[in-house]
C-alpha positions as CSV (number, residue, x, y, z in Angstrom):
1,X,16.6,32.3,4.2
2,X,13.9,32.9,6.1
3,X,10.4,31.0,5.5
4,X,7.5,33.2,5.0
5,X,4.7,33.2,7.4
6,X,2.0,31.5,4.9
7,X,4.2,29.1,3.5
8,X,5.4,27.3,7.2
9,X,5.2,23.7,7.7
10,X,2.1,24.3,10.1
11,X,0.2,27.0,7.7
12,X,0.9,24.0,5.2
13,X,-1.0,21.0,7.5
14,X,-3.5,23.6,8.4
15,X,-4.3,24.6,4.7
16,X,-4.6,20.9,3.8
17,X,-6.8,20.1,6.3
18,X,-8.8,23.0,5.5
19,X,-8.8,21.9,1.7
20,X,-10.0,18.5,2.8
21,X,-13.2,19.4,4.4
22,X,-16.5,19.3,1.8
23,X,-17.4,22.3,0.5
24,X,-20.6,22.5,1.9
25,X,-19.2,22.4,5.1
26,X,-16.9,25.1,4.1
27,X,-19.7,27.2,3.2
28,X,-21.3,26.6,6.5
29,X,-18.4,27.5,8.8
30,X,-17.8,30.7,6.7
31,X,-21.1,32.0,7.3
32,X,-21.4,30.8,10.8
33,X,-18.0,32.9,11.9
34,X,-18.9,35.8,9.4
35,X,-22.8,36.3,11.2
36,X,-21.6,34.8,14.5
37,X,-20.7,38.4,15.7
38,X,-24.0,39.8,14.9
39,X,-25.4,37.3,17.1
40,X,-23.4,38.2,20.0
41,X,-24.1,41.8,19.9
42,X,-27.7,41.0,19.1
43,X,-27.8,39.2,22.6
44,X,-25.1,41.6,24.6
45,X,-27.8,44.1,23.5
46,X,-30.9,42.5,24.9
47,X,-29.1,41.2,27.9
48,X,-28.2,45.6,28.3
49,X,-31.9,46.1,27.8
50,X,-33.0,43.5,30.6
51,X,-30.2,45.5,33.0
52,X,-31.7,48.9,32.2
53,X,-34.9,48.0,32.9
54,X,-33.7,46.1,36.4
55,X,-31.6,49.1,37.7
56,X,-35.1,51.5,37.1
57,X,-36.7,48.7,39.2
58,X,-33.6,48.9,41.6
59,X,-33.9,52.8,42.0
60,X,-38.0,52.7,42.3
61,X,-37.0,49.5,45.4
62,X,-34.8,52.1,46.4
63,X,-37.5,54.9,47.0
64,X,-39.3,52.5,48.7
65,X,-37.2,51.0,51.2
66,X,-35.9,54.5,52.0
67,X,-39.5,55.5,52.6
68,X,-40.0,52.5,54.7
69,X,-37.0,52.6,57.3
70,X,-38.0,56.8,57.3
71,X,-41.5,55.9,58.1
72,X,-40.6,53.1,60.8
73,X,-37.9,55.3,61.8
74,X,-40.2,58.0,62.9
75,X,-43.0,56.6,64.2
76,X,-41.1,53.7,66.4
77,X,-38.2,56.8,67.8
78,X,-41.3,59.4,68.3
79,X,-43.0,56.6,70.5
80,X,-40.0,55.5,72.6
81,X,-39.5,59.0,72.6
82,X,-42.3,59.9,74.6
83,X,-42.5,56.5,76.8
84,X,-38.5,58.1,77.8
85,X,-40.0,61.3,78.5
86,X,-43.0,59.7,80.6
87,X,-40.2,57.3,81.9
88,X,-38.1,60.1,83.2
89,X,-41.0,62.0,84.8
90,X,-42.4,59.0,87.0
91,X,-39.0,57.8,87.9
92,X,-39.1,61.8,89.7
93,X,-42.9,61.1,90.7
94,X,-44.2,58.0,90.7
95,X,-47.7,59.5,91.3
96,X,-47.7,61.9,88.3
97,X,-50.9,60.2,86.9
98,X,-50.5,63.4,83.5
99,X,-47.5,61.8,82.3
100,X,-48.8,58.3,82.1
101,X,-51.8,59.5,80.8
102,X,-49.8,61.6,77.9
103,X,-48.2,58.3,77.1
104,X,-51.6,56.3,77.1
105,X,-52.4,59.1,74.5
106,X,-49.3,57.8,72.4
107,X,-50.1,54.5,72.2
108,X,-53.9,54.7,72.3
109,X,-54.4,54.8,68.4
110,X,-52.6,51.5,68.2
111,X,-54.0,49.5,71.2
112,X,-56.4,47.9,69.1
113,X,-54.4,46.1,67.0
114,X,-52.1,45.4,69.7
115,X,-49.2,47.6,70.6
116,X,-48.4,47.4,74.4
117,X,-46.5,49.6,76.9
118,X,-45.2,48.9,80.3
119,X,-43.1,51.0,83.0
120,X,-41.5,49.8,85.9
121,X,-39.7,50.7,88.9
122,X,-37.0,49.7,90.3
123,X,-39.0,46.6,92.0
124,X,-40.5,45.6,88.5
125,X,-44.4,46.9,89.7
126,X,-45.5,48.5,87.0
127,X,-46.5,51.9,87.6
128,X,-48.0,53.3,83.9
129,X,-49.3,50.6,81.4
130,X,-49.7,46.8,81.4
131,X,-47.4,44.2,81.7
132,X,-45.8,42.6,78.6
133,X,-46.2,39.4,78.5
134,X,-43.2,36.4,79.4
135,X,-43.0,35.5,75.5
136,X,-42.7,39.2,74.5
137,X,-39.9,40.5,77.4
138,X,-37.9,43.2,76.0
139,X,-34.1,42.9,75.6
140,X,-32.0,44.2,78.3
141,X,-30.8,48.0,77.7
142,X,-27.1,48.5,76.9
143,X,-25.2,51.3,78.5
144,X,-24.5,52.7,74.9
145,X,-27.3,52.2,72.7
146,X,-30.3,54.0,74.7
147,X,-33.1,51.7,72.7
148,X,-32.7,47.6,73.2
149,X,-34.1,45.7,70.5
150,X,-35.9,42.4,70.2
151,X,-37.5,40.6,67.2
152,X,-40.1,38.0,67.9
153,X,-40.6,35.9,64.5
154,X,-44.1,35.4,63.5
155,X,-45.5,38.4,66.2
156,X,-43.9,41.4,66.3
157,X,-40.7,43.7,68.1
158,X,-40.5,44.7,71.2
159,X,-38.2,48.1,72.4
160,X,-36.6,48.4,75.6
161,X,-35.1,52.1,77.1
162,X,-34.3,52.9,80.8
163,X,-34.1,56.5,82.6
164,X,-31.0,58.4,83.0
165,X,-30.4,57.2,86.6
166,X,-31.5,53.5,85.9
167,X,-33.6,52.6,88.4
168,X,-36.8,52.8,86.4
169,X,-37.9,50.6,82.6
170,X,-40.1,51.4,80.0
171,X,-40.6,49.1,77.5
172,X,-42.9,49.0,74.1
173,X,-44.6,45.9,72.1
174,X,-45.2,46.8,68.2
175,X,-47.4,44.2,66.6
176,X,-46.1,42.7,63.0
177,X,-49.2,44.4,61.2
178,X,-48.6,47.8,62.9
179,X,-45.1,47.6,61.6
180,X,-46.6,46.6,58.2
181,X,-48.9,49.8,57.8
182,X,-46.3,52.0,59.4
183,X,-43.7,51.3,56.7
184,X,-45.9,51.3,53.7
185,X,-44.9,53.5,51.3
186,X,-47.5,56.1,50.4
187,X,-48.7,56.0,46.8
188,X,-48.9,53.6,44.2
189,X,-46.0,51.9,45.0
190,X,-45.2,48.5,43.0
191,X,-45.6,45.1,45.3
192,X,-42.7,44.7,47.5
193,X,-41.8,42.1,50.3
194,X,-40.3,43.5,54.0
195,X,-39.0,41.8,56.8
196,X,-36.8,43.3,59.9
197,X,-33.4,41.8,60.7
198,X,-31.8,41.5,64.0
199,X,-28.9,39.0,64.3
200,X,-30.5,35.8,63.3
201,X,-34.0,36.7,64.1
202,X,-36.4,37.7,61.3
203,X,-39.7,39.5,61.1
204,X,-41.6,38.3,58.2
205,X,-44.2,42.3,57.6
206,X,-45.6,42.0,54.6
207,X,-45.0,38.6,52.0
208,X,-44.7,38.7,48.0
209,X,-46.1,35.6,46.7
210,X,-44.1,33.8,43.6
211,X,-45.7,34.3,40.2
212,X,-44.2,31.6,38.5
213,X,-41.1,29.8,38.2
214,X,-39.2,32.3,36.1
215,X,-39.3,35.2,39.0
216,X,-36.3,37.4,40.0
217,X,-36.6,39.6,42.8
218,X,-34.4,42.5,43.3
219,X,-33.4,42.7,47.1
220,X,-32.1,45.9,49.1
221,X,-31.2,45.8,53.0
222,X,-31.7,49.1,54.8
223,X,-31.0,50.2,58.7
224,X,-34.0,51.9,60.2
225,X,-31.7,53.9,63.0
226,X,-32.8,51.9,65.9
227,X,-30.2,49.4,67.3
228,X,-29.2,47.1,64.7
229,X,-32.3,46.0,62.8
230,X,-32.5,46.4,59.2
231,X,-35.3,46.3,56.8
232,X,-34.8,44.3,53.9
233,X,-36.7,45.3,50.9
234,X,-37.5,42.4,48.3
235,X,-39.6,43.6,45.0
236,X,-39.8,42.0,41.7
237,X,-37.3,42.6,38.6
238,X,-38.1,42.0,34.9
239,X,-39.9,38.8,34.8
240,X,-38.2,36.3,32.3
241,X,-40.9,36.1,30.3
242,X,-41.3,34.4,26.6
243,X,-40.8,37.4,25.0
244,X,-37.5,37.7,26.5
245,X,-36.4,34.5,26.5
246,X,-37.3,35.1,22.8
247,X,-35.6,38.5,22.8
248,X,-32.6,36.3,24.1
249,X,-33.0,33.2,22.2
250,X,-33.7,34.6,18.8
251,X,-30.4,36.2,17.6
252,X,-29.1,32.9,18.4
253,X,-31.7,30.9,16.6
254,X,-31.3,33.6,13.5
255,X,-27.5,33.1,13.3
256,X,-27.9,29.4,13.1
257,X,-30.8,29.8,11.0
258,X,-29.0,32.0,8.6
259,X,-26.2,29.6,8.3
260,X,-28.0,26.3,7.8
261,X,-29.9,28.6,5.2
262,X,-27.2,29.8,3.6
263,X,-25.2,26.0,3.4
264,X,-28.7,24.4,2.3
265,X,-29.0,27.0,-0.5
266,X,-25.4,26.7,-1.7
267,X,-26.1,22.5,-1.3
268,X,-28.8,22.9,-3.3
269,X,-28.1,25.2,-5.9
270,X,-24.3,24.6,-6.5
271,X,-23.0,21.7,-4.3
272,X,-25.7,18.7,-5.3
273,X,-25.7,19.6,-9.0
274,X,-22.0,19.3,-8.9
275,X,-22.3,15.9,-7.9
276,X,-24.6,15.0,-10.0
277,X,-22.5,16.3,-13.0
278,X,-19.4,14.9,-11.6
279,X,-21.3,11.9,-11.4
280,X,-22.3,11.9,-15.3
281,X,-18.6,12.7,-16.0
282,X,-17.6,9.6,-14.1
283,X,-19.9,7.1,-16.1
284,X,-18.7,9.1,-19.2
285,X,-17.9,5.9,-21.9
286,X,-16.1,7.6,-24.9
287,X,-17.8,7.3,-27.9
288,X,-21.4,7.8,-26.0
289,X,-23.5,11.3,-25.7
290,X,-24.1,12.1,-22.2
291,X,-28.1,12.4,-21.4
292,X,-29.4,15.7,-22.2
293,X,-32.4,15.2,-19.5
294,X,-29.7,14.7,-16.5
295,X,-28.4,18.8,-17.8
296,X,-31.8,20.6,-18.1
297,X,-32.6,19.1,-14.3
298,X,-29.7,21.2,-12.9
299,X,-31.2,23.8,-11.4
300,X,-28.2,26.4,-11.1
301,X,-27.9,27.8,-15.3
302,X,-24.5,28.7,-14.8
303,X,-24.2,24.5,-14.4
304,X,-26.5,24.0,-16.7
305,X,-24.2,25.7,-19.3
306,X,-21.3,23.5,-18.2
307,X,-23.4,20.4,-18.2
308,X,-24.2,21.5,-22.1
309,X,-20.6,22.4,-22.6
310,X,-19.3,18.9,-21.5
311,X,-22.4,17.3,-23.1
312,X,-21.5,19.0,-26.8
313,X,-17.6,17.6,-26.0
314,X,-19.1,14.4,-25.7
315,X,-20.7,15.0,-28.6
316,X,-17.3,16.0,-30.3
317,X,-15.4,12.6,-29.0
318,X,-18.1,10.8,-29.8
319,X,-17.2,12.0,-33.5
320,X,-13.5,11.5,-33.2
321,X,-14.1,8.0,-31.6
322,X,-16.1,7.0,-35.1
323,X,-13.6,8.5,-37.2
324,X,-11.1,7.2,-35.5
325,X,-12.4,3.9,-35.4
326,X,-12.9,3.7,-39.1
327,X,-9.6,4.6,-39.7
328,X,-8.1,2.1,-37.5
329,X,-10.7,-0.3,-39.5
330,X,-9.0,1.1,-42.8
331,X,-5.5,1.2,-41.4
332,X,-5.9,-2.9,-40.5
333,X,-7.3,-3.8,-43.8
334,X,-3.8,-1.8,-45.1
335,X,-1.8,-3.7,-42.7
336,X,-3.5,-7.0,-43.4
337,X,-2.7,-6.4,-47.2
338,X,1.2,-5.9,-46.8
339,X,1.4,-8.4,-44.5
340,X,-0.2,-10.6,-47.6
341,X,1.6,-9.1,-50.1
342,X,5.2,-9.7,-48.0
343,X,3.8,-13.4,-47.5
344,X,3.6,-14.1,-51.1
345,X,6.5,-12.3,-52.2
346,X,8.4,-14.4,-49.4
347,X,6.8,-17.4,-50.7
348,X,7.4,-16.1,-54.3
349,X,11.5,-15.8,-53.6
350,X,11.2,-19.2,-51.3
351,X,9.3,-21.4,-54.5
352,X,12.4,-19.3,-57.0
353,X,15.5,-20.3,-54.4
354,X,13.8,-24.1,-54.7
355,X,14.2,-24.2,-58.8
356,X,17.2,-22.7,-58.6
357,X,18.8,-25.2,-56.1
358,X,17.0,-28.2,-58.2
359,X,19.0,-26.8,-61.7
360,X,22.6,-26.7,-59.5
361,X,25.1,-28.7,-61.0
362,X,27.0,-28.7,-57.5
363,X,26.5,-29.6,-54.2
364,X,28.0,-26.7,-52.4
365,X,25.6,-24.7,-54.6
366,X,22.6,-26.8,-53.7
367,X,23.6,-26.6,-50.1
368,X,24.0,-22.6,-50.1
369,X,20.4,-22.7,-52.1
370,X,18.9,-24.4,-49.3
371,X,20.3,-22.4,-46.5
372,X,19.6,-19.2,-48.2
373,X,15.9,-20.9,-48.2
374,X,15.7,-21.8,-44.4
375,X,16.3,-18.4,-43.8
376,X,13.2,-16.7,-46.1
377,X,11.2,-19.4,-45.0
378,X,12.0,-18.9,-41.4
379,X,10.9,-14.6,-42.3
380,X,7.9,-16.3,-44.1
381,X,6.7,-18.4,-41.0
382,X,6.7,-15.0,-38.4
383,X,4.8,-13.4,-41.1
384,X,2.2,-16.1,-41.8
385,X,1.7,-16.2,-37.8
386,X,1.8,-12.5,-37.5
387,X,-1.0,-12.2,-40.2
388,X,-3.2,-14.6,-38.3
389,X,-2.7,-12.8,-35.2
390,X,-3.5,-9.5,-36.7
391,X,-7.2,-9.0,-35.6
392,X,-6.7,-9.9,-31.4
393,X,-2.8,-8.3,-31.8
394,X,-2.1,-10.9,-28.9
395,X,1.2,-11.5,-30.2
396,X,3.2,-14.4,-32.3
397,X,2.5,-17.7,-30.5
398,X,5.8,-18.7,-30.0
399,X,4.6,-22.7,-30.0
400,X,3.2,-22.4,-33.1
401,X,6.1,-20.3,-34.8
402,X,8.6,-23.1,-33.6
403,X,6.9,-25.6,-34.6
404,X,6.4,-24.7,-38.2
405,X,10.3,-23.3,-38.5
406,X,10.8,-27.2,-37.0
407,X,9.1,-28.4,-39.9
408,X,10.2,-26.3,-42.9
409,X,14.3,-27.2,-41.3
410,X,13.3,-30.8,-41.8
411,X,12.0,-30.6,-45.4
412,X,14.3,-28.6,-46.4
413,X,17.5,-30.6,-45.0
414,X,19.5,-33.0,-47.4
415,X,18.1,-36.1,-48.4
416,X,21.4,-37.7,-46.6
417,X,20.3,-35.4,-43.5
418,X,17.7,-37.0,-41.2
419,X,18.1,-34.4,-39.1
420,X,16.1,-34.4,-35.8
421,X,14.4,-31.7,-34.1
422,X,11.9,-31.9,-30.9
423,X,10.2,-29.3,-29.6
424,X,9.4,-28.1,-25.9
425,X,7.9,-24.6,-25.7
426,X,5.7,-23.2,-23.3
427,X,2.6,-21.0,-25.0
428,X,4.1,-18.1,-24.2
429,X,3.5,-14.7,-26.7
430,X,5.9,-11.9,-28.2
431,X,6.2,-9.5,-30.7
432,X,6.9,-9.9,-34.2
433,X,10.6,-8.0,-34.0
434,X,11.6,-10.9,-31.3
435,X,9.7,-13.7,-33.1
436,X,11.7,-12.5,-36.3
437,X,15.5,-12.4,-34.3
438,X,14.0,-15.7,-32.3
439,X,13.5,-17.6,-35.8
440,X,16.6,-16.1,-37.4
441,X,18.8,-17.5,-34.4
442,X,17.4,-20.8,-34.4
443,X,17.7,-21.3,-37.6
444,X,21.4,-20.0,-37.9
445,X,22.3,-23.0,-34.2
446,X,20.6,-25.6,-36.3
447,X,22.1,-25.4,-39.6
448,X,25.3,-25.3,-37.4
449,X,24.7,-28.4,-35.7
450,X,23.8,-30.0,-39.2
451,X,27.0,-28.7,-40.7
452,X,29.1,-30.0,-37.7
453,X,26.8,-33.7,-37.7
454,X,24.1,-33.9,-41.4
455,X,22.5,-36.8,-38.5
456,X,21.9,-34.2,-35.7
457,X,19.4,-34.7,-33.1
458,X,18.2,-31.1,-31.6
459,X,16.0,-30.4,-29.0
460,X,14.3,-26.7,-28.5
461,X,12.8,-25.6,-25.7
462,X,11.5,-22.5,-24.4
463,X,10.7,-22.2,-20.4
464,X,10.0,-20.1,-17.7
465,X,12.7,-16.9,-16.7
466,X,13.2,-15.4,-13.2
467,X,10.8,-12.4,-14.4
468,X,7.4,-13.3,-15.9
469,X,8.2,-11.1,-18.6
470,X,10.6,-12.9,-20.0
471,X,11.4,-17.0,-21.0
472,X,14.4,-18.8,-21.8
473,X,15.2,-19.8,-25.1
474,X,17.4,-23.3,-25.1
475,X,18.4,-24.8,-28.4
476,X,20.9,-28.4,-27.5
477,X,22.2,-31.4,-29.3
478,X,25.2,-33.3,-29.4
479,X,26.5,-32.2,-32.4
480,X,27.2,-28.4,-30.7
481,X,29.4,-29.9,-28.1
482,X,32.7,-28.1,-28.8
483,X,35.4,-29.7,-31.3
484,X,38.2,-28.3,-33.4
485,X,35.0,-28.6,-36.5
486,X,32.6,-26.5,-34.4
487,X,34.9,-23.9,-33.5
488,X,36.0,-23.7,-36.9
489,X,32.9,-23.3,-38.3
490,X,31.7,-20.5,-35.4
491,X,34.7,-18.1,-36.2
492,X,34.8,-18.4,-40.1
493,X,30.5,-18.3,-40.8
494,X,28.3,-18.3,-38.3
495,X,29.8,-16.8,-35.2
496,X,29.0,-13.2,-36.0
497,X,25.4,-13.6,-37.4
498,X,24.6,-15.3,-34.3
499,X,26.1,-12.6,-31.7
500,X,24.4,-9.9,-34.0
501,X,21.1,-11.4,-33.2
502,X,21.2,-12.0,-29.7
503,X,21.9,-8.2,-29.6
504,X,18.9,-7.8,-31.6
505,X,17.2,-9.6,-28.8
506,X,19.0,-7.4,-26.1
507,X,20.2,-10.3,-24.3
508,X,23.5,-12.2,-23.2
509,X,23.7,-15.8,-25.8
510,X,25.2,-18.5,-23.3
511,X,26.9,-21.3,-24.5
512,X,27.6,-24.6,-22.8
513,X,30.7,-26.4,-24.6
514,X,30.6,-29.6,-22.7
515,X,26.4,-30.2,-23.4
516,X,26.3,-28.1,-26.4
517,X,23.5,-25.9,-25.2
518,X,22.9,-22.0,-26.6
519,X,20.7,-20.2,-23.8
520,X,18.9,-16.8,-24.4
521,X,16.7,-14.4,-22.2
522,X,14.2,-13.1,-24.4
523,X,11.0,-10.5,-23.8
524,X,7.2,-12.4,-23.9
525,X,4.0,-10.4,-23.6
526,X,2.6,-12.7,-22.1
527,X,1.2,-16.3,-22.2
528,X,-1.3,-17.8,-24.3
C-alpha cells in the first residue's frame, strides 16, 4: 500500500519538529513568511522607480552628448576643412597670400584663447601661420584617414591633414577650453563632465565635482567622426539620498516591524497569560482555591474566563476533597469499630474455648481445646496489631506479630510442655491477609513439632529475599526432622492445612527433612 504524502516518515520528523518550536515563535515565522512578499514587492517597486528615473537621466545624457560630438564635429571638420582647402591652394602657389589670409579668417575668432595653425612645404618652412610648438607636434597623416589626431592631456588636441599630392602639411592646435565651449550644449542643460579619448590619452574638457559620497554618475561614450576620438559623457543619476535609502529600507524595516509587532502582541495578550495560568495550574494543591487576583490580572477575557472556569473547579474539588475527607474520617472510625468489635468477639470465643478445656474430663479433649485456642488467638493477635496500625496503615509489624503468637503458644502449651520458641525477625511490614496466613502457618509447624517432641525447641526467623519485596519466612527445630511419627502426623492432620496456606501466601513451602526446616517466600511492604 502506498504511504500518503502527509503521513511519510520525513513529513512526520518535520511535523514534530515544527510542533516543538514555542508558539511565540510560531507566530513570528508565520507572519514573517505571510508579509515577507509584500516586502519584496514593496522594494522591487522602489528599486523600478530609482531605474525609471535613471533611464530619463540616461536619455537627457543622451541629448547631450549627441549635441556635443555634433557641435565638435562641425566646428573642428569645418576648420580643417578650410586649412585643406588653403592647404591645397598654396601647395599650387606658394605665394597666394588670399588663401592664407582666408584661413587666418578661420581661425582668427579663436587666436585668443589659443588655437594655432601652421602650413608647410615640403622643406618644413612654414609658408601660412606659425609654427606649433615641439610639445604640441601633430600626429603623422595616415594614407586612409585624411585627419591625424593627437590628444595632449592637460592642454588640448592637435589635427594633422596633408594635400592630395603630399608634399605640403597643414596642421591645427585646439586649446582644451575651446573644445569645452565648442561642445556645450545649448540650453539649460543639467551638469555633465566631458573628456576626449584617443587610445590611452585623455582630455579632461570640462570636470563634475563629487557631491557627496553616495553619487552615481551615468556615463555614455560617443565618437565625434574625426579619427578615433570619442567623447565621453559623464552626468549625474539619482542621487542615493535618505529619502531613498528610506524608500528602500522601509518595506524592509515595516515587514520586520509588523512581525515583531504581531509576535509581541500575541506574547502579550495570549502567550504570557498562558504561562502564567499554566503556572497556577501547576502549583494547584487539591483541596486549595486558586487566587482570584492572579485571573482578573490576565489581560486577554477569553483567558480570563478560563482562569475563572479552572478557579470555580478548584472551587468544586476543593468541596469533594472536604467531603471526601470526612468520609474517609467516618469510614475509619467504622473500620476501627469492627476491628474492636472482631477483637473482643475473638477474645470472647478465646476466654469460652479456655472454660471449656478447664471442665474436660479428658486429655485428648483438653488438647483439641487448646489447639482450637492457638488458632483464635493467633486471628486475635493480627487483629490487635492491625487495629493499632490502623491510623499510619503502614502495615502489620511482622516483629511484633511473631512475638506475641510466640507468647500466647507458650501459655497456652501443656503444663508437661516447656516448649521453646526464639525469635529472629527483621522489622519488616505486610498486610493483614499475609500476616493472617503467616500466623496461621506458624502456628499449624509449631503445634507439629510439639505433637512430634511436647519438649521442642523452635527457632523463627524471618530474613531478607532476593527481591526487596519480599522476606523469607524460616520456622526450624529438631523435632521436624523427618521420622516415621512426623510423617505420620503430616499426611493424616496437618499436611493439607499447611500446603492450603502457603497457597494462600502464593508461594512454594520448602522443607528440609534432614534439619527440619519449613522455608516460605512471602510479600513485605516494606520495612519498619
Amino acid at each position: 500500500m502506498n504511504q500518503l504524502v502527509g503521513d511519510t516518515p520525513a513529513a512526520r520528523a518535520l511535523s514534530d519538529r515544527f510542533g516543538s518550536i514555542p508558539t511565540g515563535a510560531k507566530v513570528f515565522l508565520i507572519l514573517s513568511a505571510a508579509l515577507l512578499p509584500l516586502a519584496i514587492i514593496a522594494f522591487f517597486a522602489t528599486l523600478r522607480t530609482a531605474a525609471m528615473a535613471d533611464d530619463a537621466t540616461r536619455g537627457q545624457m543622451r541629448i547631450t552628448a549627441t549635441e556635443s560630438a555634433r557641435n565638435l564635429a562641425i566646428e573642428l571638420v569645418g576648420d580643417m576643412t578650410a586649412l585643406r582647402v588653403a592647404l591645397n591652394a598654396l601647395e599650387a602657389d606658394p605665394a597666394d597670400a588670399p588663401s592664407c589670409a582666408r584661413a587666418q579668417g578661420v581661425f582668427a575668432p579663436q587666436a585668443p584663447a589659443g588655437t594655432r595653425f601652421s602650413i608647410t612645404d615640403a622643406r618644413g618652412q612654414v609658408i601660412c601661420g606659425q609654427r606649433l610648438p615641439v610639445a604640441l607636434s601633430p600626429a603623422i597623416s595616415r594614407t586612409d584617414s585624411p585627419i591625424a589626431a593627437r590628444l595632449h592631456p592637460g592642454r588640448g588636441l592637435t589635427l594633422a591633414t596633408t594635400s592630395t599630392t603630399g608634399r605640403t602639411r597643414a596642421a591645427a592646435f585646439f586649446p582644451a577650453t575651446v573644445l569645452a565651449a565648442t561642445a556645450k550644449p545649448s540650453g539649460d542643460a543639467q551638469p555633465y563632465e566631458a573628456r576626449l579619448t584617443l587610445d590611452d590619452d585623455v582630455l579632461s574638457l570640462t570636470e563634475l565635482a563629487r557631491s557627496g559620497p553616495l553619487e552615481r554618475r551615468a556615463a555614455l561614450s560617443m565618437p565625434i567622426g574625426i579619427g578615433d576620438i570619442t567623447l565621453t559623457t559623464r552626468v549625474r543619476s539619482l542621487p542615493i539620498t535618505s529619502p531613498v535609502l528610506v524608500a528602500l529600507i522601509l518595506p524592509i524595516i515595516m515587514w520586520a516591524a509588523a512581525a515583531g509587532i504581531g509576535w509581541f502582541v500575541v506574547d502579550r495578550l495570549l502567550i504570557r497569560p498562558l504561562r502564567q495560568l499554566r503556572t497556577s495550574v501547576a502549583h494547584f494543591v487539591p483541596g486549595e482555591e486558586v487566587d482570584p487576583g492572579t485571573m482578573r490580572s490576565l489581560p486577554a477575557i477569553e483567558i480570563r474566563d478560563l482562569g475563572e472556569t479552572f478557579r470555580a473547579i478548584s472551587r468544586t474539588v476543593a468541596a469533594h476533597e472536604a467531603g471526601l475527607a470526612e468520609g474517609l474520617i467516618r469510614q475509619t472510625k467504622l473500620t476501627r469499630e469492627v476491628h474492636h468489635r472482631v477483637k473482643n468477639n475473638l477474645q470472647v470465643i478465646s476466654s469460652l474455648i479456655n472454660f471449656h478445656a478447664r471442665a474436660a474430663r479428658s486429655v485428648e479433649a483438653t488438647h483439641a481445646y487448646a489447639s482450637i485456642q492457638r488458632r483464635v488467638d493467633a486471628l486475635a493477635v493480627v487483629h490487635r496489631n492491625h487495629f493499632a496500625e490502623l491510623e499510619e496503615n503502614r502495615g502489620l509489624s511482622l516483629r511484633s506479630v511473631l512475638g506475641e503468637l510466640a507468647s500466647n503458644i507458650r501459655a497456652t502449651a501443656p503444663d508437661d510442655s516447656p516448649i521453646g520458641i526464639a525469635i529472629d525477625v527483621q522489622p519488616y511490614l505486610v498486610n493483614q491477609d499475609v500476616a493472617i496466613a503467616i500466623a496461621f502457618i506458624i502456628t499449624e509447624i509449631v503445634e507439629l513439632a510439639m505433637t512430634v517432641n511436647p519438649a521442642a525447641q523452635i527457632r523463627i526467623s524471618v530474613g531478607p529475599d532476593e527481591s526487596d519485596a519480599r522476606a523469607v519466612l524460616r520456622v526450624n527445630s529438631p523435632a521436624l526432622i523427618d521420622d516415621d511419627a512426623m510423617r505420620t502426623l503430616i499426611a493424616e492432620r496437618y499436611g493439607r492445612v499447611i500446603e492450603g496456606l502457603s497457597r494462600q501466601l502464593r508461594s512454594k513451602l520448602h522443607y528440609d527433612p534432614l534439619v527440619g526446616a519449613y522455608e516460605i517466600s512471602v510479600a513485605v511492604t516494606g520495612r519498619d
